[in-house]
C-alpha positions in Angstrom: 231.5 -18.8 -0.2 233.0 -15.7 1.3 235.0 -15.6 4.5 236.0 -13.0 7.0 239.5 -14.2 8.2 240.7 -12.9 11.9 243.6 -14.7 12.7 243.3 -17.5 10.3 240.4 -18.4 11.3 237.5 -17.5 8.8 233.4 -16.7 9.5 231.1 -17.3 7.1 230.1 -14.3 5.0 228.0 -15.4 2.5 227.2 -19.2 1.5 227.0 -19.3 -2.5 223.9 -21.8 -3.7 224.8 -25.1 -3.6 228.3 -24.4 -1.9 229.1 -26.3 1.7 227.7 -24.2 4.5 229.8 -25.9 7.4 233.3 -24.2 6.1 234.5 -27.6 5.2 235.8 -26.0 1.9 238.2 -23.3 3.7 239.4 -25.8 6.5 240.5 -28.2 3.1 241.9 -25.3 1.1 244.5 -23.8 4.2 245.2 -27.5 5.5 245.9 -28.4 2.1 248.1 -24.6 1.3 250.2 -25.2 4.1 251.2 -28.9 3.3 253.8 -27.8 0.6 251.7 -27.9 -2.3 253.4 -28.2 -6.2 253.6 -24.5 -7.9 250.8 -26.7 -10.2 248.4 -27.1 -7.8 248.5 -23.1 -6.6 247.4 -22.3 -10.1 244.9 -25.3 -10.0 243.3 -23.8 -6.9 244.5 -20.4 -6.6 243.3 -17.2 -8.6 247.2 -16.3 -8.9 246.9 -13.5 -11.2 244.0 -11.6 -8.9 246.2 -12.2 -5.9 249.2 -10.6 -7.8 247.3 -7.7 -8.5 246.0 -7.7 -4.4 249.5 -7.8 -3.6 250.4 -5.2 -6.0 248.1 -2.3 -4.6 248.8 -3.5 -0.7 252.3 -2.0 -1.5 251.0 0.7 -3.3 248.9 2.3 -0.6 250.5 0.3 2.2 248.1 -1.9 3.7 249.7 -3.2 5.9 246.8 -3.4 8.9 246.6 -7.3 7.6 249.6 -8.1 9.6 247.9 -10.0 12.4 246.0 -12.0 10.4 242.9 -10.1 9.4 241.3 -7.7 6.8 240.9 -9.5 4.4 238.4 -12.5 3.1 238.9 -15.1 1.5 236.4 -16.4 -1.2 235.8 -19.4 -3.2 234.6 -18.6 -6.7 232.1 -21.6 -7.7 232.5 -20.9 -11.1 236.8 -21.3 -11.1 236.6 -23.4 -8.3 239.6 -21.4 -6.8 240.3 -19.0 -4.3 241.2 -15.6 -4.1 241.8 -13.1 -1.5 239.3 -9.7 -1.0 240.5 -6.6 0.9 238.7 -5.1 3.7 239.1 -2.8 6.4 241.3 -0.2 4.0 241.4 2.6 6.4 245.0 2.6 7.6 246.1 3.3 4.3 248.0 6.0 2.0 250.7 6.8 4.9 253.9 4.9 6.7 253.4 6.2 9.6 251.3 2.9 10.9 254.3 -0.1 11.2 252.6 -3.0 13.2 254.9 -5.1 14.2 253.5 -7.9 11.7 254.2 -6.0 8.7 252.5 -6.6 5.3 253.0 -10.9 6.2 249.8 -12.6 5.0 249.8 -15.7 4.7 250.3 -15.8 0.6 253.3 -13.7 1.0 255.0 -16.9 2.2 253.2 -19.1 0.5 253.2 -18.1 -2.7 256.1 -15.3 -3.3 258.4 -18.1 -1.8 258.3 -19.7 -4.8 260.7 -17.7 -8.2 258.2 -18.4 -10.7 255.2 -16.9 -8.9 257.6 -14.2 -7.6 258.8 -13.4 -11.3 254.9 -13.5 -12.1 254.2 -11.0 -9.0 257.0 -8.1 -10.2 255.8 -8.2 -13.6 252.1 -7.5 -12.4 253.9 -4.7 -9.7 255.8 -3.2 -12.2 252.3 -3.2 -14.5 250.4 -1.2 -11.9 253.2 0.7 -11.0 254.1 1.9 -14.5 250.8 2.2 -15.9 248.2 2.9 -12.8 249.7 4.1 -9.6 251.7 7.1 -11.0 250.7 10.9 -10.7 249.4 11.0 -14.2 246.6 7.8 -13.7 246.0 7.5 -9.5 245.6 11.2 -9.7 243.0 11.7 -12.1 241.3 8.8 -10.5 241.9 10.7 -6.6 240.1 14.0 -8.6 237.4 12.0 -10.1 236.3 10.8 -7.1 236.8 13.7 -4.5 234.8 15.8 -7.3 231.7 13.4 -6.4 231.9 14.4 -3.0 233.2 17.5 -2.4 230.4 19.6 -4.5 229.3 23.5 -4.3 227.4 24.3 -1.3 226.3 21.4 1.4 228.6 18.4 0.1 229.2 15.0 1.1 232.2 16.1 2.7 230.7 18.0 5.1 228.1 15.8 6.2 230.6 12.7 6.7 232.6 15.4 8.6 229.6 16.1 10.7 229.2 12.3 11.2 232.6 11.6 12.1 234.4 14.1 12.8 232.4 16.0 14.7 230.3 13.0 16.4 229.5 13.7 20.4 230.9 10.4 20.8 234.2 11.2 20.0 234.7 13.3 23.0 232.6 10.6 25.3 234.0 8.4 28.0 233.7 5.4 25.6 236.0 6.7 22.9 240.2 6.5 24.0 241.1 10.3 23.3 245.1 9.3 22.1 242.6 8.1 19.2 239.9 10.2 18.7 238.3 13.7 18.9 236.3 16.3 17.3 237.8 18.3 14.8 240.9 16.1 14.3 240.1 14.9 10.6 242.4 17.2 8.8 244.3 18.0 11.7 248.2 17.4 10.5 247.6 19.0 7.1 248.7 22.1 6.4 245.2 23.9 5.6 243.4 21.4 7.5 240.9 20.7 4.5 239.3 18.0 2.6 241.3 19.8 -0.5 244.6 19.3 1.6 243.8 15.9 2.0 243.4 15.1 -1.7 246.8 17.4 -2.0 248.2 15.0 0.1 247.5 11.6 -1.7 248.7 13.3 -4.6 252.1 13.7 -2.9 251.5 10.1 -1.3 252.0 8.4 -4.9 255.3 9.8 -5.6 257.2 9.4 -2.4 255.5 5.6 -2.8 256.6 5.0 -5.9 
């Protein structure tokens, strides 16, 4: 079973075969998480290690748009029988400059990094992923490898999610709040304005992170 969560609440996503279809399961599993639980039952009924590693790249790219209880799902592996937390909604990413006032608090934060076991467990994995993944070496072959797909000779994909987006009537319509939107604004605060800035730019993201 997979579960959008807004607010703590969650909507059914997806209903595994032969899973509960009335969300019975995620009203048991955050009744019973927030009843001060043993460290014994969080590793009998929570994917620890995956949320670790979750954890780890929120900080990395500062995702921190899950501060008012949202983006993110939360899923129930039939298999484990435990849960785990899935990102979504990654947009508002790979800058500081958004601060809501929630902050990076989900609710694992409290739940789980309260307790100096799991917390030990969590640096480890952080300073795994920082050492050995999000560095200039690693993240930016990865950030290359990708824009490469994209950004090809000639008509690219680039250009057309530009066209899409960027350049999309819409943007400039009565419907769309302009302090948010417009044409031509994709690349605006770089300093060449480009998709090539942009990749620049989360190249220079990784070390001031780090």
């Amino acid at each position: 079973n997979l579960y959008k969560i807004e607010g703590g609440v969650g909507t059914a996503n997806n209903i595994g075969d032969g899973q509960v279809a009335d969300g019975s399961d995620l009203t048991a599993f955050i009744a019973a998480a927030n009843a001060g639980q043993s460290d014994q039952w969080w590793r009998d009924h929570f994917d620890l290690e995956s949320y670790y590693s979750y954890r780890a790249i929120v900080e990395a790219i500062h995702h921190w748009d899950i501060g008012f209880g949202k983006n993110y799902f939360y899923y129930h592996n039939p298999v484990t029988d435990k849960w785990q937390t899935v990102p979504w909604d990654t947009d508002l990413t790979w800058t500081v400059n958004y601060e809501p006032a929630g902050g990076d608090a989900e609710p694992f934060k409290s739940l789980v990094l309260s307790r100096p076991a799991f917390l030990k467990e969590y640096r480890n994995r952080l300073r795994e992923v920082r050492d050995l993944l999000f560095n200039s070496e690693q993240t930016g072959q990865m950030i290359d490898g990708f824009a490469g797909l994209v950004d090809t000779p000639g008509a690219s994909l680039v250009d057309a999610d530009r066209a899409m987006w960027d350049y999309n009537p819409i943007l400039v319509s009565s419907y769309v709040d302009p302090s948010k939107a417009g044409n031509g604004v994709y690349y605006s605060k770089l300093a060449n304005k480009t998709f090539a800035g942009e990749v620049a730019s989360m190249k220079t993201y990784i070390n001031t992170r780090t």
